[in-house]
mmCIF entry with sequence, helices, sheets and N, C-alpha, C, O atoms, coordinates in Angstrom:
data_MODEL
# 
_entry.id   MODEL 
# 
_entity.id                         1 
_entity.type                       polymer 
_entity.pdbx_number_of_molecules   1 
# 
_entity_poly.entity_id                      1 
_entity_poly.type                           'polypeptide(L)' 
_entity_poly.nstd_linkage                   no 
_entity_poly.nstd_monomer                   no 
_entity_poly.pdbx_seq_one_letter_code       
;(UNK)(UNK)(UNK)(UNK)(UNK)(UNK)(UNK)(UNK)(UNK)(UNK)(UNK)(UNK)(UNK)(UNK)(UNK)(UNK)
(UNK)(UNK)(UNK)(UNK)(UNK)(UNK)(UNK)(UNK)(UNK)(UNK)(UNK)(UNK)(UNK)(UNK)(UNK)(UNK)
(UNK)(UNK)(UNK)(UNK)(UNK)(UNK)(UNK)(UNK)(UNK)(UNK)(UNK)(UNK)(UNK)(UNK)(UNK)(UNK)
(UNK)(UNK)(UNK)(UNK)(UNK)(UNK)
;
_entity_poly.pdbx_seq_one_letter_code_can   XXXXXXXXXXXXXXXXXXXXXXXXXXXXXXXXXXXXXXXXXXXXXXXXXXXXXX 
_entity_poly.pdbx_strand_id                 A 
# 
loop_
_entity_poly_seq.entity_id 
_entity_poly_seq.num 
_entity_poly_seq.mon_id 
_entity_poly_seq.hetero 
1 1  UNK n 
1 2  UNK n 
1 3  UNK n 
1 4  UNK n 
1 5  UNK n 
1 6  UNK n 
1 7  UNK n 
1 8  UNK n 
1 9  UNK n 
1 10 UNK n 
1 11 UNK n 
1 12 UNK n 
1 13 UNK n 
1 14 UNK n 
1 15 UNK n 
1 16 UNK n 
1 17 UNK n 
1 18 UNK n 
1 19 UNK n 
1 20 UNK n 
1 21 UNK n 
1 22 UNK n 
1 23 UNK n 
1 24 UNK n 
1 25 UNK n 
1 26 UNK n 
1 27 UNK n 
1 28 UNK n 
1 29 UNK n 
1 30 UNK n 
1 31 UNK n 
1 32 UNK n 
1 33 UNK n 
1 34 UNK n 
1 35 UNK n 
1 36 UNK n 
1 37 UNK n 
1 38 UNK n 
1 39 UNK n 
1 40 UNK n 
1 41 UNK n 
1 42 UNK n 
1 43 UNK n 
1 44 UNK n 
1 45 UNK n 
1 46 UNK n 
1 47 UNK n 
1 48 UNK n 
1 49 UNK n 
1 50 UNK n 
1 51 UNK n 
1 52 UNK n 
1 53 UNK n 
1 54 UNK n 
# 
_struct_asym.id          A 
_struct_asym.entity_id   1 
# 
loop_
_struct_conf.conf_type_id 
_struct_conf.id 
_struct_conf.pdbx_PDB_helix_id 
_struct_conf.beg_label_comp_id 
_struct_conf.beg_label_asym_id 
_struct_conf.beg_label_seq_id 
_struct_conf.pdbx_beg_PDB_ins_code 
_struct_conf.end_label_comp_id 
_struct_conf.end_label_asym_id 
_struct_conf.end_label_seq_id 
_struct_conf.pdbx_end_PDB_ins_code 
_struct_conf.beg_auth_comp_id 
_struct_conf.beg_auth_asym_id 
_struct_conf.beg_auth_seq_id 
_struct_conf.end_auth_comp_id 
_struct_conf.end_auth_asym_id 
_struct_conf.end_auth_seq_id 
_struct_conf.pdbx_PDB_helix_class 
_struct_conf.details 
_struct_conf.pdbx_PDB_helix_length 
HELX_P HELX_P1 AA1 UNK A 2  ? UNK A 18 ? UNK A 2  UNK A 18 1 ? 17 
HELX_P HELX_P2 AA2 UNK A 23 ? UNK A 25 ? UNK A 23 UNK A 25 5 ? 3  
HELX_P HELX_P3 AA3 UNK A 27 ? UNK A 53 ? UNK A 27 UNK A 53 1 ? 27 
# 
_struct_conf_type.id          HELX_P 
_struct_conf_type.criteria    ? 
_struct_conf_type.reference   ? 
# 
loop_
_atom_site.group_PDB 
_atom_site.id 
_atom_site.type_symbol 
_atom_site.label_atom_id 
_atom_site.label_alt_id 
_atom_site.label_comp_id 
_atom_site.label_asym_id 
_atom_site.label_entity_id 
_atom_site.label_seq_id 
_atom_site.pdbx_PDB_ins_code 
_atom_site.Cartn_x 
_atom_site.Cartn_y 
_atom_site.Cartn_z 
_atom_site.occupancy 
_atom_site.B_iso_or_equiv 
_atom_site.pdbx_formal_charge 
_atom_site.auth_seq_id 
_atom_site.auth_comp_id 
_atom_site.auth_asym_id 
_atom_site.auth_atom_id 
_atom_site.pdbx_PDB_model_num 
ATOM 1   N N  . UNK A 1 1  ? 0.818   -1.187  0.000   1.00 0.00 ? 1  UNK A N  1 
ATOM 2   C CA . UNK A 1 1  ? 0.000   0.000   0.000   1.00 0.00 ? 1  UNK A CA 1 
ATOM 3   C C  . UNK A 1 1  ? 0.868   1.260   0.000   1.00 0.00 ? 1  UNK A C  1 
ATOM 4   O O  . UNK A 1 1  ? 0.475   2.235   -0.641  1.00 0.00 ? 1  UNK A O  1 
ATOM 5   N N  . UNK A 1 2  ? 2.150   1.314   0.750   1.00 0.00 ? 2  UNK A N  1 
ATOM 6   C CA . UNK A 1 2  ? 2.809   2.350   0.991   1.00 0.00 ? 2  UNK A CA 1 
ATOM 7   C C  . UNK A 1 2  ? 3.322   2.607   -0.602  1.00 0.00 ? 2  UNK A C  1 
ATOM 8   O O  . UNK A 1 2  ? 3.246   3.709   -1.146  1.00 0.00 ? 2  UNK A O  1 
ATOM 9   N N  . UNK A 1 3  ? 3.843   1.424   -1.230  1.00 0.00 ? 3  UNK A N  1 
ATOM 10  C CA . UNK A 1 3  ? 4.289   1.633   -2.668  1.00 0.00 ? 3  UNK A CA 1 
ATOM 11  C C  . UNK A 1 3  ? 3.400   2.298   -3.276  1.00 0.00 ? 3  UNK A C  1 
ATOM 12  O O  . UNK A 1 3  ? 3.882   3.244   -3.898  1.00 0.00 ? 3  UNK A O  1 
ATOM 13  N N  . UNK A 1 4  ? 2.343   2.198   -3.352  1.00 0.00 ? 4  UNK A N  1 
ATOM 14  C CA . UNK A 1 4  ? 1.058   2.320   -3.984  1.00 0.00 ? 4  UNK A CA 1 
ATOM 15  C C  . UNK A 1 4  ? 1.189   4.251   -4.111  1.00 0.00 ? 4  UNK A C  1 
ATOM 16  O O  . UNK A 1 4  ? 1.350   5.166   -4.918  1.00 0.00 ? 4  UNK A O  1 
ATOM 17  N N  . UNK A 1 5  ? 1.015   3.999   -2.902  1.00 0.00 ? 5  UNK A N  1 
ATOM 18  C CA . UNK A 1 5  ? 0.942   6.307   -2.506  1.00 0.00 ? 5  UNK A CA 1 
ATOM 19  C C  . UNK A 1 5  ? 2.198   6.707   -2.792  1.00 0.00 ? 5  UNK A C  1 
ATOM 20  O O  . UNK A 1 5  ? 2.204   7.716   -3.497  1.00 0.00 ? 5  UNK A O  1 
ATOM 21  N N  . UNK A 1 6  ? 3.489   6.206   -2.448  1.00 0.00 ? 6  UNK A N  1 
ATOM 22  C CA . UNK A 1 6  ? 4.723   6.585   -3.306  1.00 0.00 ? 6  UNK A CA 1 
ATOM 23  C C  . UNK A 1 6  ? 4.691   6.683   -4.735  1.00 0.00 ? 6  UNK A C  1 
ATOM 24  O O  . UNK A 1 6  ? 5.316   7.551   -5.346  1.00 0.00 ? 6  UNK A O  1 
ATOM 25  N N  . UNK A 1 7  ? 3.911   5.730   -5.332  1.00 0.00 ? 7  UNK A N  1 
ATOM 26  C CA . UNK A 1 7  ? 4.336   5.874   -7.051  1.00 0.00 ? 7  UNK A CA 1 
ATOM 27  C C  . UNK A 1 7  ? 2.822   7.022   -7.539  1.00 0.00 ? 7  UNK A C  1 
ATOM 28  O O  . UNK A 1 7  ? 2.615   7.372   -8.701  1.00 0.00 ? 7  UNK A O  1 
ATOM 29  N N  . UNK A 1 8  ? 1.860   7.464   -6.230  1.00 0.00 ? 8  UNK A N  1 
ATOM 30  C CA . UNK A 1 8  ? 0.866   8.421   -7.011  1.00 0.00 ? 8  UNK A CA 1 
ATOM 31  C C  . UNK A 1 8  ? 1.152   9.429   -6.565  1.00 0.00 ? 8  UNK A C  1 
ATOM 32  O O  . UNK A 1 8  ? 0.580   10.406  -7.048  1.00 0.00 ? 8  UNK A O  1 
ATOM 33  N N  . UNK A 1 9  ? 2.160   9.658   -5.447  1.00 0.00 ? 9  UNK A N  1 
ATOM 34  C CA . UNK A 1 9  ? 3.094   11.386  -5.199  1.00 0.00 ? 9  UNK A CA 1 
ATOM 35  C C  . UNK A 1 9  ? 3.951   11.626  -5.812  1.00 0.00 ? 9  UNK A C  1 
ATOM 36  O O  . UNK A 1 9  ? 4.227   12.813  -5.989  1.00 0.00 ? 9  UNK A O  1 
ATOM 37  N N  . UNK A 1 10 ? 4.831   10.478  -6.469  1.00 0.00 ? 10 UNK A N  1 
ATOM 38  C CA . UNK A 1 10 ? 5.350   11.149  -7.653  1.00 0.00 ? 10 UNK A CA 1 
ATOM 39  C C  . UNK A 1 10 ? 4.691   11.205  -8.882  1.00 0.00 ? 10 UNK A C  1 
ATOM 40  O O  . UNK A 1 10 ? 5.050   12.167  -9.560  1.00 0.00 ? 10 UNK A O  1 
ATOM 41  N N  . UNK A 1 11 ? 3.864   10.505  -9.378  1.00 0.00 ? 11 UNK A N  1 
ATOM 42  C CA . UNK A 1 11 ? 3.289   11.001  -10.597 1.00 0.00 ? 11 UNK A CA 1 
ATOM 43  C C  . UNK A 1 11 ? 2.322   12.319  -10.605 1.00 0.00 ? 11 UNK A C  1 
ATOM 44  O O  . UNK A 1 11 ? 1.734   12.835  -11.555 1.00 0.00 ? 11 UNK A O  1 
ATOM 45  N N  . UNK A 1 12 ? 2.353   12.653  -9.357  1.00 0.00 ? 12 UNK A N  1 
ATOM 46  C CA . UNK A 1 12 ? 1.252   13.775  -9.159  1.00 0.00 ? 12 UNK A CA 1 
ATOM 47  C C  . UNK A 1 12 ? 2.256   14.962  -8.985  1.00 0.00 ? 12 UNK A C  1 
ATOM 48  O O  . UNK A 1 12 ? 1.801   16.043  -9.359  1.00 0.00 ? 12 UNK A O  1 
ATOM 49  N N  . UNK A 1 13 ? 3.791   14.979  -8.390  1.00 0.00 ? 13 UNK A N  1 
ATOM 50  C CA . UNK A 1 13 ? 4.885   15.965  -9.221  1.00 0.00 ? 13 UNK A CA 1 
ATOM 51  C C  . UNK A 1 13 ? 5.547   15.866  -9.972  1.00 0.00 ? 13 UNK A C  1 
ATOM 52  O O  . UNK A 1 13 ? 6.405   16.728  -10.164 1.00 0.00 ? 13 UNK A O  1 
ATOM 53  N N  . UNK A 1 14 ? 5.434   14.685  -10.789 1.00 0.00 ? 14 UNK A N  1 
ATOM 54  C CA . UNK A 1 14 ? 5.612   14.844  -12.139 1.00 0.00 ? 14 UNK A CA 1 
ATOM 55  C C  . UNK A 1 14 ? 4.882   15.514  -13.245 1.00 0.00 ? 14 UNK A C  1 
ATOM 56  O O  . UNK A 1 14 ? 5.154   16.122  -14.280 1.00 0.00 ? 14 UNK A O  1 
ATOM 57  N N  . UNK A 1 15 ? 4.139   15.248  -12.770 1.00 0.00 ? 15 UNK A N  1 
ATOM 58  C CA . UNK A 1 15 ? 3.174   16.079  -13.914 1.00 0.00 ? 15 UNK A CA 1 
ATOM 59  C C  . UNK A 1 15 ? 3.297   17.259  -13.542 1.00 0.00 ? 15 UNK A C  1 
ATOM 60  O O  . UNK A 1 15 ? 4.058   17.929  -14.240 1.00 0.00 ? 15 UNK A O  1 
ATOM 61  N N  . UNK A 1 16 ? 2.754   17.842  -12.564 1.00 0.00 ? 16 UNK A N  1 
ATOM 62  C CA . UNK A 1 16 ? 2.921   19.193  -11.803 1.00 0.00 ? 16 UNK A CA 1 
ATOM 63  C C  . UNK A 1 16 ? 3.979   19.692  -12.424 1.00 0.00 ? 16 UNK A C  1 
ATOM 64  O O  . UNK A 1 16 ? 3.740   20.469  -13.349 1.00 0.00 ? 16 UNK A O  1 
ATOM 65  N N  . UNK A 1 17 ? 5.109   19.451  -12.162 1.00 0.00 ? 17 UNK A N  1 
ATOM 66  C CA . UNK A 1 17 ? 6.570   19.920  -12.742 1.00 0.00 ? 17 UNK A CA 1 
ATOM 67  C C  . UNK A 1 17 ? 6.835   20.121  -14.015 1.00 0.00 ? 17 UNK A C  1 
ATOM 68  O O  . UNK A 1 17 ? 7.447   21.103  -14.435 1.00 0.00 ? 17 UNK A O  1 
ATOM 69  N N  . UNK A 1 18 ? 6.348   19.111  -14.774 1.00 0.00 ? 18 UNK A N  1 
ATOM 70  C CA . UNK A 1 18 ? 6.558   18.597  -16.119 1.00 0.00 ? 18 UNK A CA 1 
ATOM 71  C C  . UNK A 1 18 ? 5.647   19.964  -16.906 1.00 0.00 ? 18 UNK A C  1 
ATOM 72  O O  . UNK A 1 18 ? 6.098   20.381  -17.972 1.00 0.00 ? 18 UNK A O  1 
ATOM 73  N N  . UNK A 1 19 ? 4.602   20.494  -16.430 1.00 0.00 ? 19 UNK A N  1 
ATOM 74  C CA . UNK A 1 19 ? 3.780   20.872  -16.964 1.00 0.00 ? 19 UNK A CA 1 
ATOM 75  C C  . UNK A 1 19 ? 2.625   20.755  -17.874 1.00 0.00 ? 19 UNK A C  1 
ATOM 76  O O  . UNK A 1 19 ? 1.946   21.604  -18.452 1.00 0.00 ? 19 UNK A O  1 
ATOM 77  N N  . UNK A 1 20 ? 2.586   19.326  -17.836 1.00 0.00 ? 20 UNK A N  1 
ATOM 78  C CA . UNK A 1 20 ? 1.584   18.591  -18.034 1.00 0.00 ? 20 UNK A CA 1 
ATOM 79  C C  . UNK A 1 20 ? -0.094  19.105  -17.845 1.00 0.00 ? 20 UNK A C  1 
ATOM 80  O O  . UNK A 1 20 ? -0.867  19.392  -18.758 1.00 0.00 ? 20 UNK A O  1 
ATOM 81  N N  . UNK A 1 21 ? -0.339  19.114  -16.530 1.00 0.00 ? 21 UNK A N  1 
ATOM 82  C CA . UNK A 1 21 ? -1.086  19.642  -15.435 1.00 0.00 ? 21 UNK A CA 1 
ATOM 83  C C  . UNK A 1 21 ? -1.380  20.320  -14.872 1.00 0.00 ? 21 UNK A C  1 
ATOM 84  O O  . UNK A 1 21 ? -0.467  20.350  -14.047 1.00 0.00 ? 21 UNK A O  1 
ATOM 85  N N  . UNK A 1 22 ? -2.344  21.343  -14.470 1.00 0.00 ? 22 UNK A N  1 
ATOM 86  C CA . UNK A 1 22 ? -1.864  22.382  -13.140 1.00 0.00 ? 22 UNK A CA 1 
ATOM 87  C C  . UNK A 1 22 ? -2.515  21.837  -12.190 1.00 0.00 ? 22 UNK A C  1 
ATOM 88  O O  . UNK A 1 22 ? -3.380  20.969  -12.314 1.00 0.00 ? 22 UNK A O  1 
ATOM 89  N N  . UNK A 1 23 ? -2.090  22.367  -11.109 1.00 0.00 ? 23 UNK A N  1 
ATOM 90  C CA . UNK A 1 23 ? -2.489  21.670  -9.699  1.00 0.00 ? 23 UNK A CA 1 
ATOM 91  C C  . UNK A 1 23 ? -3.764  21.010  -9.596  1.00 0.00 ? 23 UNK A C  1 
ATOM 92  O O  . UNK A 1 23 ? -4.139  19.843  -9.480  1.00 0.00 ? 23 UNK A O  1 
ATOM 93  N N  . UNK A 1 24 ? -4.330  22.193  -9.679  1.00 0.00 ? 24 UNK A N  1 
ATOM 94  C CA . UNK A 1 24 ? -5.985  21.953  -9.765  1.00 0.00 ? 24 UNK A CA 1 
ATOM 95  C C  . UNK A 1 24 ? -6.243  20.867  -10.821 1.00 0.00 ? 24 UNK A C  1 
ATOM 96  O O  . UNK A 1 24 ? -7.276  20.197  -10.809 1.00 0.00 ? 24 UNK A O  1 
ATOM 97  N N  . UNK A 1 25 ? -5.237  20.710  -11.769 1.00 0.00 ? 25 UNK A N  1 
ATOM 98  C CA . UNK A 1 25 ? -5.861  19.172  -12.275 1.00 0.00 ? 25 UNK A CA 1 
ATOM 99  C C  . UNK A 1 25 ? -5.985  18.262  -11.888 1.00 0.00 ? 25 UNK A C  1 
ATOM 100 O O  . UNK A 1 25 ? -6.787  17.399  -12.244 1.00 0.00 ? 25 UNK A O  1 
ATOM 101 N N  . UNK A 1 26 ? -5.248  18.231  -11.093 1.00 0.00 ? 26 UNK A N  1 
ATOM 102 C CA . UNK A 1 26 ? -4.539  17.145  -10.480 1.00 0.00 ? 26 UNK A CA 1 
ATOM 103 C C  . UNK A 1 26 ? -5.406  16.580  -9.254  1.00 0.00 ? 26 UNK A C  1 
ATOM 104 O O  . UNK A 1 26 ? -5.338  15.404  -8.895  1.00 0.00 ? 26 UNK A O  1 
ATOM 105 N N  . UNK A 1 27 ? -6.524  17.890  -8.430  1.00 0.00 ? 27 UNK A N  1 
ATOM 106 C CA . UNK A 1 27 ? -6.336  17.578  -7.149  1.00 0.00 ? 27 UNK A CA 1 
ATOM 107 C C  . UNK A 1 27 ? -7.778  17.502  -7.615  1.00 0.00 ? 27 UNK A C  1 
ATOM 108 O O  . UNK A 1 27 ? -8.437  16.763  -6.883  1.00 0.00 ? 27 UNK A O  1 
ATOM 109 N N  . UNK A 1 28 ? -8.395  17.986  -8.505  1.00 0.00 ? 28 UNK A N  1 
ATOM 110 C CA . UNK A 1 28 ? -9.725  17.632  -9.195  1.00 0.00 ? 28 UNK A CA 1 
ATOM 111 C C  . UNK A 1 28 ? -9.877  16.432  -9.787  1.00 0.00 ? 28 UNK A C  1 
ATOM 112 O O  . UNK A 1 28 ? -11.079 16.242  -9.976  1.00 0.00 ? 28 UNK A O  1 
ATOM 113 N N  . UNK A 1 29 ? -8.953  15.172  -10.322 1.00 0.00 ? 29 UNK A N  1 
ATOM 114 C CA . UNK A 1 29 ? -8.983  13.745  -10.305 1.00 0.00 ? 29 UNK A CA 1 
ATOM 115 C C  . UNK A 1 29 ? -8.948  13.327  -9.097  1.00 0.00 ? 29 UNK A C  1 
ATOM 116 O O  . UNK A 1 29 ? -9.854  12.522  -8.887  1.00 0.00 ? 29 UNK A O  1 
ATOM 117 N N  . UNK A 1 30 ? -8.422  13.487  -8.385  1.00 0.00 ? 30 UNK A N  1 
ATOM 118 C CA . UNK A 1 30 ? -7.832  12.987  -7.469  1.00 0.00 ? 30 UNK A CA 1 
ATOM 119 C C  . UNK A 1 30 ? -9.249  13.085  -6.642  1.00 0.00 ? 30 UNK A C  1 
ATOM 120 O O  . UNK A 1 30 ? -9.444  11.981  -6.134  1.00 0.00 ? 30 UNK A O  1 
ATOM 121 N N  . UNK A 1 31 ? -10.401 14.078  -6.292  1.00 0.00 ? 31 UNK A N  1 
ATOM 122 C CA . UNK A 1 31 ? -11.012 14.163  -5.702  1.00 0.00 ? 31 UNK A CA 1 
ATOM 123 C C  . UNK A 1 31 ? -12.514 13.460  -6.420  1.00 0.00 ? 31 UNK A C  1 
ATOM 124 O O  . UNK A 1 31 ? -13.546 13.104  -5.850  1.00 0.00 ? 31 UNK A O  1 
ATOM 125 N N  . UNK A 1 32 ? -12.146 13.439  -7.879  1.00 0.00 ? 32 UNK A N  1 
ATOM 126 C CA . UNK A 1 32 ? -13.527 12.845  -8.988  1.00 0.00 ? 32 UNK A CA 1 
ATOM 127 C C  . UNK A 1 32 ? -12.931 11.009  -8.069  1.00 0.00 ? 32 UNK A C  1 
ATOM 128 O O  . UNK A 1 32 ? -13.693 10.403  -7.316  1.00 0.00 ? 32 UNK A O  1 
ATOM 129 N N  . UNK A 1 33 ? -11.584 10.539  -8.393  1.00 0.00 ? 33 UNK A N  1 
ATOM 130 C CA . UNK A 1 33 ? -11.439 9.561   -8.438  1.00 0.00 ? 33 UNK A CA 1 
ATOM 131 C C  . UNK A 1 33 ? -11.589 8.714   -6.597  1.00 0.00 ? 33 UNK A C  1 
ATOM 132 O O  . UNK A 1 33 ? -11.767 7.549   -6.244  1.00 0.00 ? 33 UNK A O  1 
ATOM 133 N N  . UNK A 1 34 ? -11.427 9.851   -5.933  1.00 0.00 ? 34 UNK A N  1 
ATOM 134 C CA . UNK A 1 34 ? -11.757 9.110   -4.239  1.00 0.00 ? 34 UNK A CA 1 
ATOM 135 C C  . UNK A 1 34 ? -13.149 8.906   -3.850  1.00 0.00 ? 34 UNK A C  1 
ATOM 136 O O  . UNK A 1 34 ? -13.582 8.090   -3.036  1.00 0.00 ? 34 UNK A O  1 
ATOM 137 N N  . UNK A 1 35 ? -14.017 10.070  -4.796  1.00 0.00 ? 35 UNK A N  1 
ATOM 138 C CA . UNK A 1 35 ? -15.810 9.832   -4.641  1.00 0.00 ? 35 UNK A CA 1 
ATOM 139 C C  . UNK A 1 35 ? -16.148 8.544   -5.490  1.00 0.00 ? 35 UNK A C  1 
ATOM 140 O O  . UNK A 1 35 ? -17.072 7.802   -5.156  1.00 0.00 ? 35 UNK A O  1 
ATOM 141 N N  . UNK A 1 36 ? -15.202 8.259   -6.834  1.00 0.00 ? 36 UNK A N  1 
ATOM 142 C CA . UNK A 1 36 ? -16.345 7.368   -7.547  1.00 0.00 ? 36 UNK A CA 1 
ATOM 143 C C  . UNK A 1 36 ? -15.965 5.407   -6.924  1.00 0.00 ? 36 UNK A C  1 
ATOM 144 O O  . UNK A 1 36 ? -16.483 4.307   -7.119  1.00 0.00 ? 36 UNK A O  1 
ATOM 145 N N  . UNK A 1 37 ? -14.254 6.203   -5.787  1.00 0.00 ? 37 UNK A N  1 
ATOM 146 C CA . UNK A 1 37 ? -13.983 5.278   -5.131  1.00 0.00 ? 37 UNK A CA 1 
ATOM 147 C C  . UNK A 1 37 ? -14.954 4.629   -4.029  1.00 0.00 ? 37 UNK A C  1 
ATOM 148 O O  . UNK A 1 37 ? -15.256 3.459   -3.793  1.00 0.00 ? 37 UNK A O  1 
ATOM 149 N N  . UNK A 1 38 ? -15.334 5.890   -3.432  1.00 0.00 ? 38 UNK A N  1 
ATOM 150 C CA . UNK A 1 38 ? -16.250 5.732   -1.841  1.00 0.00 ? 38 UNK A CA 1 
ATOM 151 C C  . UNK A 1 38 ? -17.551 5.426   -2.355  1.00 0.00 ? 38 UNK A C  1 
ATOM 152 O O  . UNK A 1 38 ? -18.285 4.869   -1.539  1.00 0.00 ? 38 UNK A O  1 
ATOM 153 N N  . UNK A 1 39 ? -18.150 5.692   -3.767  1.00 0.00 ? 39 UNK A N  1 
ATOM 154 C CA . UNK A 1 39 ? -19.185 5.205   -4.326  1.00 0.00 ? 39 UNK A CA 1 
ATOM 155 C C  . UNK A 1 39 ? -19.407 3.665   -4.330  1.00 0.00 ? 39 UNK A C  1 
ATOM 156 O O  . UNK A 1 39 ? -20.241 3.061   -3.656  1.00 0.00 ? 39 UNK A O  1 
ATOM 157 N N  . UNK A 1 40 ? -18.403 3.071   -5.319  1.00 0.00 ? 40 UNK A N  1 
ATOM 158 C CA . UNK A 1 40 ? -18.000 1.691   -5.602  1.00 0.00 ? 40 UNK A CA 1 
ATOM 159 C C  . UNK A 1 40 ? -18.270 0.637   -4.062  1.00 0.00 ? 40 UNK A C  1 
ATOM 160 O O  . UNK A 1 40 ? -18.960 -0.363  -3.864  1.00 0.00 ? 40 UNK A O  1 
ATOM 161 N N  . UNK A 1 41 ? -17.348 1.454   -3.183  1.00 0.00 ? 41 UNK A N  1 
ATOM 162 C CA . UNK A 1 41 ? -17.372 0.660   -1.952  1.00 0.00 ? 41 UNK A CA 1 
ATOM 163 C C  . UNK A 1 41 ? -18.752 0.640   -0.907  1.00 0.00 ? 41 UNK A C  1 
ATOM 164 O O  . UNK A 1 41 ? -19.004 -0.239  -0.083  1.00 0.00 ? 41 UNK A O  1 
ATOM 165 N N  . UNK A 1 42 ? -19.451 1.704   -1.157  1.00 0.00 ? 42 UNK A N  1 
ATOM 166 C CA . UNK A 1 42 ? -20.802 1.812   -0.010  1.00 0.00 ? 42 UNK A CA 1 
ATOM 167 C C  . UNK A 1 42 ? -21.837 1.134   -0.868  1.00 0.00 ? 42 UNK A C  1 
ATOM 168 O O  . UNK A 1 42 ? -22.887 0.784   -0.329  1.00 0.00 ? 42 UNK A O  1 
ATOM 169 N N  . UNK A 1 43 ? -21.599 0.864   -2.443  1.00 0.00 ? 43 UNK A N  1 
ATOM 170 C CA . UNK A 1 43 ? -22.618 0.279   -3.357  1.00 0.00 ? 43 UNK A CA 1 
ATOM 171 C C  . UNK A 1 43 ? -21.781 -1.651  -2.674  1.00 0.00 ? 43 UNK A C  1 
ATOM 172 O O  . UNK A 1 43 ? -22.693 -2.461  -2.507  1.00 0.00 ? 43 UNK A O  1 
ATOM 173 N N  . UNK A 1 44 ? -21.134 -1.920  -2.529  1.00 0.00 ? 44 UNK A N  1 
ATOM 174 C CA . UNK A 1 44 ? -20.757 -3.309  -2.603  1.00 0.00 ? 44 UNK A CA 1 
ATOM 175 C C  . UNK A 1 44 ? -21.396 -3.565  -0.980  1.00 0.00 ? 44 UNK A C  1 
ATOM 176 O O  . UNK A 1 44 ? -22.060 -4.555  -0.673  1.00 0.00 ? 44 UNK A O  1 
ATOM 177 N N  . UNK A 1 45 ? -21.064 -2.536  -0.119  1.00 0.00 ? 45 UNK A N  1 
ATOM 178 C CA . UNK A 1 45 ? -21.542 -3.113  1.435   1.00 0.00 ? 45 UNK A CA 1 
ATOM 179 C C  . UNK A 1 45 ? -22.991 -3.296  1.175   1.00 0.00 ? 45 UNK A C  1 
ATOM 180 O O  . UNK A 1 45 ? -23.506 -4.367  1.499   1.00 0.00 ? 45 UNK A O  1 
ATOM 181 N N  . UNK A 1 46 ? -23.772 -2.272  0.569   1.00 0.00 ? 46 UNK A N  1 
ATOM 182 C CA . UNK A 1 46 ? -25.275 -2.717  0.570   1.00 0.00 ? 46 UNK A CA 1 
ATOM 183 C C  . UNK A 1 46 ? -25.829 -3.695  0.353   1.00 0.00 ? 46 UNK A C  1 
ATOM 184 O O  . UNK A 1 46 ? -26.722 -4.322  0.922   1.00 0.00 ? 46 UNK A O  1 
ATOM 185 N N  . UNK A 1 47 ? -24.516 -3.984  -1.655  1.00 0.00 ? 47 UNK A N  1 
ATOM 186 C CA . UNK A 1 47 ? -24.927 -5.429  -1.619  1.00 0.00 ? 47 UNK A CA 1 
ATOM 187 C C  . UNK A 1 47 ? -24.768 -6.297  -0.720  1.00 0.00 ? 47 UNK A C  1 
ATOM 188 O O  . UNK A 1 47 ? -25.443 -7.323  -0.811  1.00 0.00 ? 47 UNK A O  1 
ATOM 189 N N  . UNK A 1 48 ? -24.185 -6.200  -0.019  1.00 0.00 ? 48 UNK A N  1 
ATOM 190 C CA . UNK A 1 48 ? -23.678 -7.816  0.887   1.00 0.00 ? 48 UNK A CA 1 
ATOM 191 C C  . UNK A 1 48 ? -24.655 -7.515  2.182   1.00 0.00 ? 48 UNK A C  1 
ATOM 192 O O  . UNK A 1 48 ? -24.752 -8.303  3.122   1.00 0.00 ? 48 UNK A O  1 
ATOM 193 N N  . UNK A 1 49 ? -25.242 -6.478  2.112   1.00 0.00 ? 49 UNK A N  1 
ATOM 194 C CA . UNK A 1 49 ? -25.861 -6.490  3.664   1.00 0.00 ? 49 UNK A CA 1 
ATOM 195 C C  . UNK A 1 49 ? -27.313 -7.268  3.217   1.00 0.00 ? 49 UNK A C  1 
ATOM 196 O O  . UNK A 1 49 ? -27.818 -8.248  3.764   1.00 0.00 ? 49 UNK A O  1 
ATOM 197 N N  . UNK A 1 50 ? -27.856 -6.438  1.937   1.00 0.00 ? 50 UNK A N  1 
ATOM 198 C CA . UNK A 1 50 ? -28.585 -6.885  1.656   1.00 0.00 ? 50 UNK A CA 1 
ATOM 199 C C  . UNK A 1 50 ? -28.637 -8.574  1.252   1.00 0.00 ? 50 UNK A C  1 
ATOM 200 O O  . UNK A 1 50 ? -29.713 -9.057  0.898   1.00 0.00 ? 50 UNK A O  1 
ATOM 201 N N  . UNK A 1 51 ? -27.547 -9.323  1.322   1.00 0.00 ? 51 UNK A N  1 
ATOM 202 C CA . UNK A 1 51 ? -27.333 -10.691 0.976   1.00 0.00 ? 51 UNK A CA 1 
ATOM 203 C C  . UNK A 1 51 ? -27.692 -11.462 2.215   1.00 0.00 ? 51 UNK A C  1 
ATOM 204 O O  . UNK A 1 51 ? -28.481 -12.361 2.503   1.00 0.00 ? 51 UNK A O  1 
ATOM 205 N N  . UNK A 1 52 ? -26.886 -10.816 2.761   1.00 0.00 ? 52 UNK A N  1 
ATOM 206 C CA . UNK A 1 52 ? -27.575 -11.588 4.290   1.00 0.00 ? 52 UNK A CA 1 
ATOM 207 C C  . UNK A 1 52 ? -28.948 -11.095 5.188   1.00 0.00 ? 52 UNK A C  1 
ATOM 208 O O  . UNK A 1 52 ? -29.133 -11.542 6.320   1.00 0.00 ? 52 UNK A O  1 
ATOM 209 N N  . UNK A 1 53 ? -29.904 -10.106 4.540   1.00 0.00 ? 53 UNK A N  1 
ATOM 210 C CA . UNK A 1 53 ? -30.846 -10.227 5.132   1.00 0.00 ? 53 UNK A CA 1 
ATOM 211 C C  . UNK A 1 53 ? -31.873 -11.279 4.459   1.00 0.00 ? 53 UNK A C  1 
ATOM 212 O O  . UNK A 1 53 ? -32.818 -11.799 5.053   1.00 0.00 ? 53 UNK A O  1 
ATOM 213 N N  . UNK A 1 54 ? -31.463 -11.526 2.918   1.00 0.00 ? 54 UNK A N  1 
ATOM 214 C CA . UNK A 1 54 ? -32.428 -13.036 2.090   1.00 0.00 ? 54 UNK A CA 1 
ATOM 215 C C  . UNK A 1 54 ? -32.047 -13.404 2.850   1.00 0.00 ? 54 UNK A C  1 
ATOM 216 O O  . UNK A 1 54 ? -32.221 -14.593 3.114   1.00 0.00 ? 54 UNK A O  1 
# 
């Protein structure tokens, strides 16, 4: 996991640097991609809650 956040802080000043990106691009994925994360995950608990109330 730690690898994981090491290789997305540097690609997140890489780009930054590179000029790729501006910040706000960056921190606007980053914030699209943690909601459609926390989405994914509260849609899978329902399913399973709902599994064990059949």
């Amino acid at each position: 996991m730690y690898f994981s956040i090491l290789i997305i802080v540097l690609t997140i000043i890489g780009r930054v640097l590179s000029g790729v990106h501006w910040f706000t691009d960056v921190m606007g994925g980053l914030l699209l991609g943690s909601s459609l994360t926390m989405l994914y995950y509260s849609i899978v608990q329902r399913l399973k809650l709902s599994e064990q109330i059949l």
